[in-house]
Backbone as CSV, one residue per row, in Angstrom:
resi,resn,N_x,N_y,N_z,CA_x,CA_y,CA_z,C_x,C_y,C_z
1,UNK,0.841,-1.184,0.000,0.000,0.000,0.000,0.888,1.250,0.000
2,UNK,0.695,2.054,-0.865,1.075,3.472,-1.088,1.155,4.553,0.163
3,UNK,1.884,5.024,0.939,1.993,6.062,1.813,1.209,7.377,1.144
4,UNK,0.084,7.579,2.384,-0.414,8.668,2.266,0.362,10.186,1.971
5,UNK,0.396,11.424,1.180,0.664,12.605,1.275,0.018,13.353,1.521
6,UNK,0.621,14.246,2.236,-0.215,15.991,2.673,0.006,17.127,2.317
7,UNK,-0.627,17.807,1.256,-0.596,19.208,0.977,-1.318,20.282,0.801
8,UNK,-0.875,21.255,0.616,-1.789,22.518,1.089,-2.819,22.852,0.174
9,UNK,-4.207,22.888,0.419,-5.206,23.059,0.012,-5.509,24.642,0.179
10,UNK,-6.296,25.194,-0.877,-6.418,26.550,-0.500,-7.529,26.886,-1.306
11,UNK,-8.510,27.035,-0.204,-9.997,27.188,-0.868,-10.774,28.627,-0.968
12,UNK,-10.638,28.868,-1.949,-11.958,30.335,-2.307,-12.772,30.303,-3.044
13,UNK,-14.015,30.930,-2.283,-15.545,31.092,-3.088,-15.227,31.988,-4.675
14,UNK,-15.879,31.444,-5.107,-15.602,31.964,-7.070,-17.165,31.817,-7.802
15,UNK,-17.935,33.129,-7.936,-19.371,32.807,-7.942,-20.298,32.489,-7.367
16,UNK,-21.146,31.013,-7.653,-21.773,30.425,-7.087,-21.318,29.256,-6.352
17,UNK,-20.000,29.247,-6.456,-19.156,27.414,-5.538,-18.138,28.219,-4.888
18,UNK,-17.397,26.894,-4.647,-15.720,27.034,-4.511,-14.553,26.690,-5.194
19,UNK,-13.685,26.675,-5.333,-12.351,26.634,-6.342,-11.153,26.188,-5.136
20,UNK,-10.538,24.983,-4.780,-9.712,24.691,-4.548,-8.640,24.092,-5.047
21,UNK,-7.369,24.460,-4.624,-5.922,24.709,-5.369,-5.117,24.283,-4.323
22,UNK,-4.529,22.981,-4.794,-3.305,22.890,-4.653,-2.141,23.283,-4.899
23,UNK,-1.128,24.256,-4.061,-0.261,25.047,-4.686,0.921,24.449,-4.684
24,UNK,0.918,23.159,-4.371,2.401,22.664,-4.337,2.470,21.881,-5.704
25,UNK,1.353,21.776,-6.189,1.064,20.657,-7.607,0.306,21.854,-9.012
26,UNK,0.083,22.725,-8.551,-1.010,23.265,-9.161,-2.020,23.051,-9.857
27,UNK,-2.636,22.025,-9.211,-3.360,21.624,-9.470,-4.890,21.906,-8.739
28,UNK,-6.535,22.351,-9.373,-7.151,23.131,-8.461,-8.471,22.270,-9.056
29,UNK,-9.814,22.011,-8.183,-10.691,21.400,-8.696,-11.880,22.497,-7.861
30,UNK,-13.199,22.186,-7.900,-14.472,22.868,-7.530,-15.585,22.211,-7.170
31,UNK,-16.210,23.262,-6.278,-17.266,22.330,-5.807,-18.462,23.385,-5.537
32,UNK,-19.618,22.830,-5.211,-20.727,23.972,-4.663,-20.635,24.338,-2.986
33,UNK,-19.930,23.717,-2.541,-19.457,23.719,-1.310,-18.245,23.590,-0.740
34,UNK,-17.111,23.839,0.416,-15.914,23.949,0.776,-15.861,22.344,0.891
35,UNK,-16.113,21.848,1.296,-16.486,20.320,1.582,-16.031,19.583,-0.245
36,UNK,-17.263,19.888,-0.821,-17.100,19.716,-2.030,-15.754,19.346,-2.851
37,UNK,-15.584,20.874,-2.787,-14.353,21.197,-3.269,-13.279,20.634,-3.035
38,UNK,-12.905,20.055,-1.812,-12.133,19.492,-1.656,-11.908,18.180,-1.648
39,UNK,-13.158,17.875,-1.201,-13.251,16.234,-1.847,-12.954,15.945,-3.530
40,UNK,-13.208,17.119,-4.457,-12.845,16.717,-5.561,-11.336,17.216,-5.910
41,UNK,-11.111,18.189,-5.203,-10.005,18.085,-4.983,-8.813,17.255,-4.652
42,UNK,-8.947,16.286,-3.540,-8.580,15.341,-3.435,-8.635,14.111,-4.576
43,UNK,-10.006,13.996,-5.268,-9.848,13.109,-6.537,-8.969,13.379,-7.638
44,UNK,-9.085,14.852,-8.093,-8.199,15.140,-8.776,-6.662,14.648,-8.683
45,UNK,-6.212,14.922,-7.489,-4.757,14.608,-6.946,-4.326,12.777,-7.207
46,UNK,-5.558,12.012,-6.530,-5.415,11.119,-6.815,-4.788,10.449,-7.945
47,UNK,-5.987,11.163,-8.856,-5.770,10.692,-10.376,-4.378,11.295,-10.820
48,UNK,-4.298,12.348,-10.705,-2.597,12.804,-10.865,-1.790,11.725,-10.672
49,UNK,-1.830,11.452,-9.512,-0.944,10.741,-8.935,-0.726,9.263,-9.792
50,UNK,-2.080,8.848,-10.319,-2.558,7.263,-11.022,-1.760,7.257,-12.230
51,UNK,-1.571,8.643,-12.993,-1.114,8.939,-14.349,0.269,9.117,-14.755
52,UNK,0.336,10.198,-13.357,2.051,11.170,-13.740,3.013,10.187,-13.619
53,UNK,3.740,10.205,-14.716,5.376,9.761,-14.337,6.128,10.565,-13.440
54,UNK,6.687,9.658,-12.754,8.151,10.506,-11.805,8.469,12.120,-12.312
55,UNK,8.870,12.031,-13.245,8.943,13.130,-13.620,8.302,14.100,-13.922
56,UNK,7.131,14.234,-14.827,6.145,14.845,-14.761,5.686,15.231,-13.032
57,UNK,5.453,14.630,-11.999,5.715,15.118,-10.446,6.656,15.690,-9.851
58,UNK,8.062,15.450,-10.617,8.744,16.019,-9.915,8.710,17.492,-10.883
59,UNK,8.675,17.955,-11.704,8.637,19.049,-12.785,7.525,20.136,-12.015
60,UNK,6.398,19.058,-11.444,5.287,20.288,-10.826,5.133,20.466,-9.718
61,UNK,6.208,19.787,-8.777,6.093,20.029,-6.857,6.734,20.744,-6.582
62,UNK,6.231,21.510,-5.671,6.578,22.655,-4.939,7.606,22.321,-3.971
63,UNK,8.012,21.975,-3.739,8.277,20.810,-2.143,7.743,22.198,-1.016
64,UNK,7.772,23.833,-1.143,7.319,24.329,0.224,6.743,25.049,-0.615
65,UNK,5.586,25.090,0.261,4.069,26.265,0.097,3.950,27.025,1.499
66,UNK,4.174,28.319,1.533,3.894,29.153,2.556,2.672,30.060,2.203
67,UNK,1.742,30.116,2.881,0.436,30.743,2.827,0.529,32.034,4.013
68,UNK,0.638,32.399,3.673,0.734,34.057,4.084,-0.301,34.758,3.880
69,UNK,-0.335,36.413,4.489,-1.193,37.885,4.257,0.095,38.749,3.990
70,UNK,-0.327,39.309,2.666,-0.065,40.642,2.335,-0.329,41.851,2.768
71,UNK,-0.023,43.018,3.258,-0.995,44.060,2.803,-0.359,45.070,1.774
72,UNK,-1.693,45.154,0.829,-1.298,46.299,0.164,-1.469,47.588,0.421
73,UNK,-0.431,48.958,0.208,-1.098,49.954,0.278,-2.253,50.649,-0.803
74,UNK,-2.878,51.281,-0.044,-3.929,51.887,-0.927,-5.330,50.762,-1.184
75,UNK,-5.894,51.646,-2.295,-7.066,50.557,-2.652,-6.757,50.358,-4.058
76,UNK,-6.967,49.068,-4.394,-6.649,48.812,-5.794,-7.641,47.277,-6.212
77,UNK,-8.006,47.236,-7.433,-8.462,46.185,-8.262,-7.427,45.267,-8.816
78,UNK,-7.605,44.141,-9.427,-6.478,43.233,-9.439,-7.397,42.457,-10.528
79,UNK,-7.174,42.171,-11.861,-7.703,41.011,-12.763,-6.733,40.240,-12.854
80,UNK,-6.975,39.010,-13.161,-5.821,38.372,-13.511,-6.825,37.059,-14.260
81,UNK,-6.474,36.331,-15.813,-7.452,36.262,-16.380,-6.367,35.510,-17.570
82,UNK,-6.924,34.678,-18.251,-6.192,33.969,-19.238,-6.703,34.005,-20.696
83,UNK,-7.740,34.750,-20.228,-8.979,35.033,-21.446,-8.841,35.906,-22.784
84,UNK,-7.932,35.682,-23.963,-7.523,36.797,-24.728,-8.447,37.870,-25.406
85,UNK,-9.740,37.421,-24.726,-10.655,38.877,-25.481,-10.831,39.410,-24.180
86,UNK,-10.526,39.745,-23.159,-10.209,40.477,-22.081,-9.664,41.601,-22.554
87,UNK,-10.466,43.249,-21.922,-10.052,44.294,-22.870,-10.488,45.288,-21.443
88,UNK,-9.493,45.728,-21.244,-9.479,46.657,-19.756,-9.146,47.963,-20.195
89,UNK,-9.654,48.899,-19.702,-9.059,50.205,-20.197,-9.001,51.599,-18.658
90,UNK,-8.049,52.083,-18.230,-7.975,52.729,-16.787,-7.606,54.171,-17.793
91,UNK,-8.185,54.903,-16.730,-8.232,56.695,-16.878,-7.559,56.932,-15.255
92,UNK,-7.281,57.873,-15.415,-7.070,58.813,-14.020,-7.471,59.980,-14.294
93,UNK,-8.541,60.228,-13.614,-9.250,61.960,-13.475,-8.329,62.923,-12.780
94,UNK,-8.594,64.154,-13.309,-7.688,65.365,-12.618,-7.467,65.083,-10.758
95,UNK,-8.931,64.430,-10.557,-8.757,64.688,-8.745,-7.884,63.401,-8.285
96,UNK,-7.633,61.920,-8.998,-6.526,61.039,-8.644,-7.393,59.965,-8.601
97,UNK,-8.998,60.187,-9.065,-9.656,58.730,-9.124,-9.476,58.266,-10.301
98,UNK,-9.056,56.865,-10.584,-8.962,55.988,-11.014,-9.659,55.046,-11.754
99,UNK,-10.556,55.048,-13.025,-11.467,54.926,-13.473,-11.116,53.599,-14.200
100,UNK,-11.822,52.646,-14.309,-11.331,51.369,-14.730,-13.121,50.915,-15.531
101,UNK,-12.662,50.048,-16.886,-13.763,49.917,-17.763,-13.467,48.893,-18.087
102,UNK,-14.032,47.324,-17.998,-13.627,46.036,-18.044,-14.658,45.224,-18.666
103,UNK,-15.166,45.160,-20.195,-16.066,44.672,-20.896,-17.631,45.170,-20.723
104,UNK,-17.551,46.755,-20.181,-19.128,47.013,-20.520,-19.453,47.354,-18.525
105,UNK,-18.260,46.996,-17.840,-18.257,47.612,-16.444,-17.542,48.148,-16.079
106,UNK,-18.407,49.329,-15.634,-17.162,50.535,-14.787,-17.184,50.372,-13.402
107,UNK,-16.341,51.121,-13.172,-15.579,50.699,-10.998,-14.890,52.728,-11.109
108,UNK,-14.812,52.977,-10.458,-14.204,54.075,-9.590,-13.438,53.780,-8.454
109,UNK,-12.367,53.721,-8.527,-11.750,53.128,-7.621,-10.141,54.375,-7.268
């Protein structure tokens, strides 16, 4: 029998579910619930595990994941998006607000 592994799970609400990510594999699955999520999460890994060659695992492990808080200064928006018709466009008004237009939505920020 195969020795169990443990790694860091890291779960955030995204819509209507959750989105959990393994950051030592990068590997991330979803669920309608935190529970969910991680249970398929865990399948996912599994199956990784059923498929990958040695190498292919060793190419995508992290061996350390530190989960930390930032803070940033100020207030700011953040996209980050893989989507190539993604089309953002930012102004800055005379008074220093920050006007941001992101497919048909505006923010003032």
């Amino acid at each position: 029998m195969k020795q169990s592994r443990r790694f860091t799970a890291i779960t955030e609400r995204e819509d209507n579910g959750f989105v959990a990510l393994c950051s030592e594999l990068d590997i991330a699955s979803q669920g309608l619930s935190v529970e969910e999520a991680r249970t398929s999460l865990v399948e996912a890994l599994t199956l990784f595990f059923e498929v990958a060659d040695e190498a292919e695992v060793s190419r995508r492990l992290h061996s350390e994941a530190f989960v930390t808080q930032v803070e940033v200064p100020g207030t700011a928006t953040i996209w980050v998006t893989s989507d190539p018709n993604f089309a953002k466009t930012t102004t800055t008004s005379p008074g220093g607000a920050l006007y941001v237009q992101v497919k048909g939505m505006r923010g003032e920020y």
